[in-house]
N, C-alpha and C positions, 0 to 999 in steps of 0.2 A: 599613454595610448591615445592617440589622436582620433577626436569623431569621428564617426561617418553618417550616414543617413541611411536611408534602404540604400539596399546596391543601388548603383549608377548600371547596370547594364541590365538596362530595359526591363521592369517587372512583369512587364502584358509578356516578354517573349521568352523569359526566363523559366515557367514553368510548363508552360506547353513542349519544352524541350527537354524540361525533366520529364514528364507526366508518362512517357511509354518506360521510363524504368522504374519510375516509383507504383507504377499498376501493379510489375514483376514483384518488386522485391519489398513495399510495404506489408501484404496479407503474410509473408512468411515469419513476421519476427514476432517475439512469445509476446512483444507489448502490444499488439495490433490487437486490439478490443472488437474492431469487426470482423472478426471472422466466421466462414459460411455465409458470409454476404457478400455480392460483388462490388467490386469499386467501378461508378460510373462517373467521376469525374473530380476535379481538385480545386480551390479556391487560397489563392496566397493571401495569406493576411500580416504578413511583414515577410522582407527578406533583408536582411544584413550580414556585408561581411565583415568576420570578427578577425581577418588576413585578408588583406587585398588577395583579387585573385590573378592582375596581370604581373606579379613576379615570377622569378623564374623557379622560384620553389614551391611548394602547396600553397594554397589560398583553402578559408576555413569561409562556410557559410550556413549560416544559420538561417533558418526556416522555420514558421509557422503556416502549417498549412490542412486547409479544411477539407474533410476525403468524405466524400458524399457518395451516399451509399442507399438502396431502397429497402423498407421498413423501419425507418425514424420517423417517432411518433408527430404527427402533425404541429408546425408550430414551433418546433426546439431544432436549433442549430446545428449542422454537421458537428462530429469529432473532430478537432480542429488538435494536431500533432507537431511536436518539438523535432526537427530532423537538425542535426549539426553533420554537414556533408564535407568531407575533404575534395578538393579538387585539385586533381596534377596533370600536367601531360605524359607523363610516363610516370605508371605506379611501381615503386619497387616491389621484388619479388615478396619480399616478409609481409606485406601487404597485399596482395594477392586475395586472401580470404577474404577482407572487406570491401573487396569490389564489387559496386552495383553496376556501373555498364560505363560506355560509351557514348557520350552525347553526340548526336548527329547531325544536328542542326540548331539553329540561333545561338546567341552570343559565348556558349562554352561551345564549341561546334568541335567536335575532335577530342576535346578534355574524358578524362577518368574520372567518375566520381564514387566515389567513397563513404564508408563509415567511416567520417572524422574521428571518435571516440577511442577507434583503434590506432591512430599513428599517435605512437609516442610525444611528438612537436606537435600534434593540433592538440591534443590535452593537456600537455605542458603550458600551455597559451592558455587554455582556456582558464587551470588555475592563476596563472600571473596576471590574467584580469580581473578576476575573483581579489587579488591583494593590492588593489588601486580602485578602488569605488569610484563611481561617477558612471557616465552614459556612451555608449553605443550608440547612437540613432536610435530605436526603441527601447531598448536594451538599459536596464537600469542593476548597478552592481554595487552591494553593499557589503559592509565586513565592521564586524564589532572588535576584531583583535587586530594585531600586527602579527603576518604571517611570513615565515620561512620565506625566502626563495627557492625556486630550481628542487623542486622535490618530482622525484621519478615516477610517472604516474603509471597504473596499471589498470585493468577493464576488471570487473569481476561478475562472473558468470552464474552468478546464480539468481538475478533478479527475476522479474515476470515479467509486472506492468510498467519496470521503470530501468532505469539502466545507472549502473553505479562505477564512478571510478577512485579508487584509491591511491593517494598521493604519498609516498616515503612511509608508509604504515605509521602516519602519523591523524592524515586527514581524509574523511572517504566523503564523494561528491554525489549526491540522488540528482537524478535531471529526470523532473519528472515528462512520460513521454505525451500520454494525454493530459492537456491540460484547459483549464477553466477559468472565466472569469471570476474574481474572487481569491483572499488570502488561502493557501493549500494549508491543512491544519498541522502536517508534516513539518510546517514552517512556524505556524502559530502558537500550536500548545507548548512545543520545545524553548520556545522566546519567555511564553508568559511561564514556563515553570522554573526556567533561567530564575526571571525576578523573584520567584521566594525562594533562592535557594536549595531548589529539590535537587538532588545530588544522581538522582536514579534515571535521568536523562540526558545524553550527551548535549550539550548546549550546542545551536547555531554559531560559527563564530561566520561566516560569510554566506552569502545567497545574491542569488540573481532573477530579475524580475520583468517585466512591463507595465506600464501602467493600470494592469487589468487581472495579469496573473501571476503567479509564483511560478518560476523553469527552475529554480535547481537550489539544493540548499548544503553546505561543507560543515559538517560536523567532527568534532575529534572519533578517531578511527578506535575501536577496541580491541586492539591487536594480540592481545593474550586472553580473548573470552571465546566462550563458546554458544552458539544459541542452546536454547534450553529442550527445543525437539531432540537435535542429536543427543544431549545429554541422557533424556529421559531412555531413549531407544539405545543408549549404550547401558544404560543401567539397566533393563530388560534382560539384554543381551549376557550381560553378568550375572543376571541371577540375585539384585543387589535392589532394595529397598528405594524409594526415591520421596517419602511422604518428609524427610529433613528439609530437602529443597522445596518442595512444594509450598511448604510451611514458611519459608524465607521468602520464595516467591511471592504466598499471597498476602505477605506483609509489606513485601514489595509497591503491590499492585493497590494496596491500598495506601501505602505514602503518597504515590503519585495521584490518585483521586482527591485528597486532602489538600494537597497542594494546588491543583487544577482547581477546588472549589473555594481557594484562597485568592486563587491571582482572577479568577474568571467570574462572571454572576452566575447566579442559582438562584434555583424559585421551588415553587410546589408544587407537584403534581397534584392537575386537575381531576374530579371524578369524571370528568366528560372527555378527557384526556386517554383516561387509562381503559375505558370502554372503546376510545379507536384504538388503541393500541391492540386491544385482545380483538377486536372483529378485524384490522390488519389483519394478522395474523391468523385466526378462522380462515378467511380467503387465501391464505398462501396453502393450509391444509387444502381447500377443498381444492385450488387447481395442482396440488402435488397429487392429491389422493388421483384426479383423474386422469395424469400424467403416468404414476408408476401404481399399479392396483393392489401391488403388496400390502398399501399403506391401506387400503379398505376397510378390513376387520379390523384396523387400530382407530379409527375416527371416532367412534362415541366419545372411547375413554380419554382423548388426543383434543376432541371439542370442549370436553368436563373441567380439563387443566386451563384454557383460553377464558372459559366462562367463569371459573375459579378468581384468575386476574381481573376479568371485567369487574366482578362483586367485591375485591380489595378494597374497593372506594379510595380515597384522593390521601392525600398529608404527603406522601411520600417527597423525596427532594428529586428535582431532576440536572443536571450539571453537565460539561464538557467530560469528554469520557476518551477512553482510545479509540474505542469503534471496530477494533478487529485484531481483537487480543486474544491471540494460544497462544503455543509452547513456542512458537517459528520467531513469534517476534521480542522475544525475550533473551538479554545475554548473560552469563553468568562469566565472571571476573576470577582472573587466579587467586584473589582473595575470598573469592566464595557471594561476593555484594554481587546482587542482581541488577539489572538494568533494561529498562524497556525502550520500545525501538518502533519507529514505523508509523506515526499517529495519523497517515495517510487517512485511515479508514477501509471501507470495501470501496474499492477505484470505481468499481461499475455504478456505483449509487451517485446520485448529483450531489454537486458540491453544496447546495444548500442543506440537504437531507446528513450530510457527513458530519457538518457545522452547527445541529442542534441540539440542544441540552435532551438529554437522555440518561434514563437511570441508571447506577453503576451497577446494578446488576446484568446488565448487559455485559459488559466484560468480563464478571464472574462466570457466565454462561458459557462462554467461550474458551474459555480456559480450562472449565469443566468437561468440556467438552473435546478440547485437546488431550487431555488426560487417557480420553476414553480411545481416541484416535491410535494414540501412542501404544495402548498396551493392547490392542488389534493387530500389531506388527508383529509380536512375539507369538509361535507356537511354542505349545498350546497356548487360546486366549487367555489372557490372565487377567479375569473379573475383577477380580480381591485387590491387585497390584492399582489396579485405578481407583478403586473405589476408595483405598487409603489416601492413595494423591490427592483425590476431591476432598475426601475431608480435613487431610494436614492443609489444601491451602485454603480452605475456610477456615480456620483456624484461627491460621496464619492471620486473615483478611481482619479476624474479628479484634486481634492482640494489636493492632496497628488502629483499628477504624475508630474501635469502642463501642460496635456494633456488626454481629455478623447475619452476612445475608442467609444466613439458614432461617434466621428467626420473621424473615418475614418471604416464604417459601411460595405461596403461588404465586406473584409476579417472577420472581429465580426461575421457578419452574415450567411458566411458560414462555421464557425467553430460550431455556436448555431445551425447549420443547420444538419450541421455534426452530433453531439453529440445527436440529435434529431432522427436521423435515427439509429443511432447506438440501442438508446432507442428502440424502435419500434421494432426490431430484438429482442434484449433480451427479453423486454416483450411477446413477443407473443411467443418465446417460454418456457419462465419459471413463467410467473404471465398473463395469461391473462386478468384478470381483472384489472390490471393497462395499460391497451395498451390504452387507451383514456388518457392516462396524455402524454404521445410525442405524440398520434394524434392528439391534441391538437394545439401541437406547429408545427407540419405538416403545419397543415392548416393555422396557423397564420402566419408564416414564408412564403410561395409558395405564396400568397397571392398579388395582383402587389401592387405596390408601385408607 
């Protein structure tokens, strides 16, 4: 694949000519992280075509670009966004759906442009770059294996923040959409658990980057597993026990802690550490409580758990962790072996805040908390049914670790407590009718002890 540099056709005029269809058609897609805010303007910070575009078949072009928007905090950088655009002069029909417009004027003037991701030949391409390392123009492509050729690439539609393609149900592609200066840990922790061997995360074998950020990383595809949400809500549905897997799970979840604080450093928790960690957290209380009023009469008992953590004092270990681990980002194998997925983190948090050692019971928290999630979907609620799952996969956590986080319960507790309020916010503003699954755990958490 031969270089190139930014396109040759005119950067200054290239995006003012996108710019009246990406106003359209950016705010509507589930990875747009600004949304309810308007777009007031765009800044290109590379353009490359990874397909020329003066042939007489598609040309592929790849975009980073910065959507500036009002209410960013003073100081910090527009969201600056991965678009891989198809460009044709006449779109075939089967591609119709991934039409963004018509450009009107400069150097694509007349052209179709497109969601590259959906024609079969601009994704086809973009893995057969992925199996020849070296550069783009910005554009930097690495690969640790020798890959297939000509695998038939398909879109799969169940992402959010990121957009994923899977190649011959062999290899699946994450192109992350927002992205950051800084290694994405998506990319990171998967490499560094590569090197000891941990077996419970699909290795990197290719990725693509810039000198500044991680776009997109190919990992082997798990093609006979299932995530572990459907599973749990299919077991519900059957009327059928789920604390076996949970138990597998959370022995799972603690090989891969063990191994991350093998290949990665770890240190101590400070006591002066763990006092901001619980007034953190106070403050997300008291602006939820003022946000959703339900949470009111919970606050004393909801304060008592924070300040419990404050007064833990220090020794604890802190480490690389997943960062946003339930049941969603876990798969389970026709052999029954677990596998975790995702080490992205929460997308909306910075990437330096993703990237710092934190207790592993944070993850516990969350998974605890997925539990509860899960057996909310079933009528009637089924209490018992979760509360089994929490404890087979502490269990689980403690036969793998050598130590379970029950035993050292108000730090666990105010992180489940945390993650509980968090809940409670989002719910009531975007599903009200799930706000009884964290108030729920409100009141079982505040609760004395």
């Amino acid at each position: 694949m031969p270089e190139t540099a930014s396109t040759t056709r005119a950067p200054d005029a290239l995006l003012p000519s996108l710019a009246p269809l990406l106003h359209e058609w950016l705010p509507r897609q589930r990875w747009f992280a600004g949304k309810g805010r308007r777009v007031t303007g765009f800044t290109l910070d590379a353009a490359t075509e990874l397909l020329p575009l003066d042939g007489s078949g598609p040309g592929l072009l790849h975009l980073l670009v910065r959507v500036e928007q009002p209410g960013r905090p003073a100081g910090t950088p527009a969201d600056c966004y991965q678009l891989l655009l198809g460009v044709r002069t006449q779109l075939p029909p089967r591609l119709a759906p991934a039409l963004i417009g018509r450009i009107r004027q400069g150097p694509l003037a007349g052209r179709a442009v497109y969601e590259g991701l959906r024609d079969p030949r601009l994704a086809g391409l973009l893995y057969e770059r992925l199996r020849t390392p070296g550069r783009t123009g910005p554009l930097r492509f690495h690969a640790t294996a020798s890959l297939p050729p000509a695998l038939a690439p398909r879109v799969l539609d169940t992402e959010q923040s990121n957009s994923s393609l899977v190649y011959g149900d062999s290899f699946i592609l994450k192109i992350f959409r927002r992205v950051s200066p800084g290694a994405n840990p998506d990319l990171e922790l998967p490499l560094a658990l590569a090197g000891t061997g941990c077996a419970r995360v699909p290795a990197p074998v290719a990725w693509f980057e810039t000198g500044a950020a991680t776009l997109g990383v190919l990992q082997p595809f798990l093609r006979d597993s299932r995530d572990g949400w459907r599973l749990a809500l299919d077991a519900l549905a059957d009327g059928r026990e789920f604390a076996a897997e949970a138990r597998a799970l959370g022995r799972a979840t603690a090989e891969v802690h063990l191994a991350l604080a093998e290949a990665l450093p770890t240190r101590r928790l400070t006591r002066a550490e763990t006092e901001q960690l619980a007034a953190a957290m106070d403050r997300r209380l008291h602006a939820a409580a003022q946000a959703v009023p339900a949470l009111m009469p919970y606050v004393p008992g909801l304060r008592a758990i924070f300040e419990a953590a404050s007064g833990a004092g220090s020794g604890g270990v802190v480490q690389r962790i997943h960062g946003d681990l339930h049941l969603g980002q876990t798969l389970r194998g026709s052999d029954g072996g677990w596998a975790v997925i995702d080490f992205e983190g929460e997308p909306a948090k910075p990437l330096d805040e993703r990237r710092s050692p934190q207790p592993t019971v944070r993850d516990v928290a969350g998974m605890l908390r997925s539990f509860d999630y899960a057996a909310r979907t079933h009528r009637p609620w089924n209490a018992d049914w979760a509360a089994r799952c929490r404890a087979a996969y502490c269990t689980g956590y403690a036969e793998a670790a050598g130590a379970d986080p029950r035993t050292d319960p108000a730090l666990l507790r105010a992180y489940e407590t945390d993650k509980a309020v968090y809940e409670v916010v989002y719910e009531a503003r975007h599903r009200p009718d799930w706000l009884p699954v964290p108030m729920s755990a409100i009141e079982r958490l505040s609760a004395p002890r």
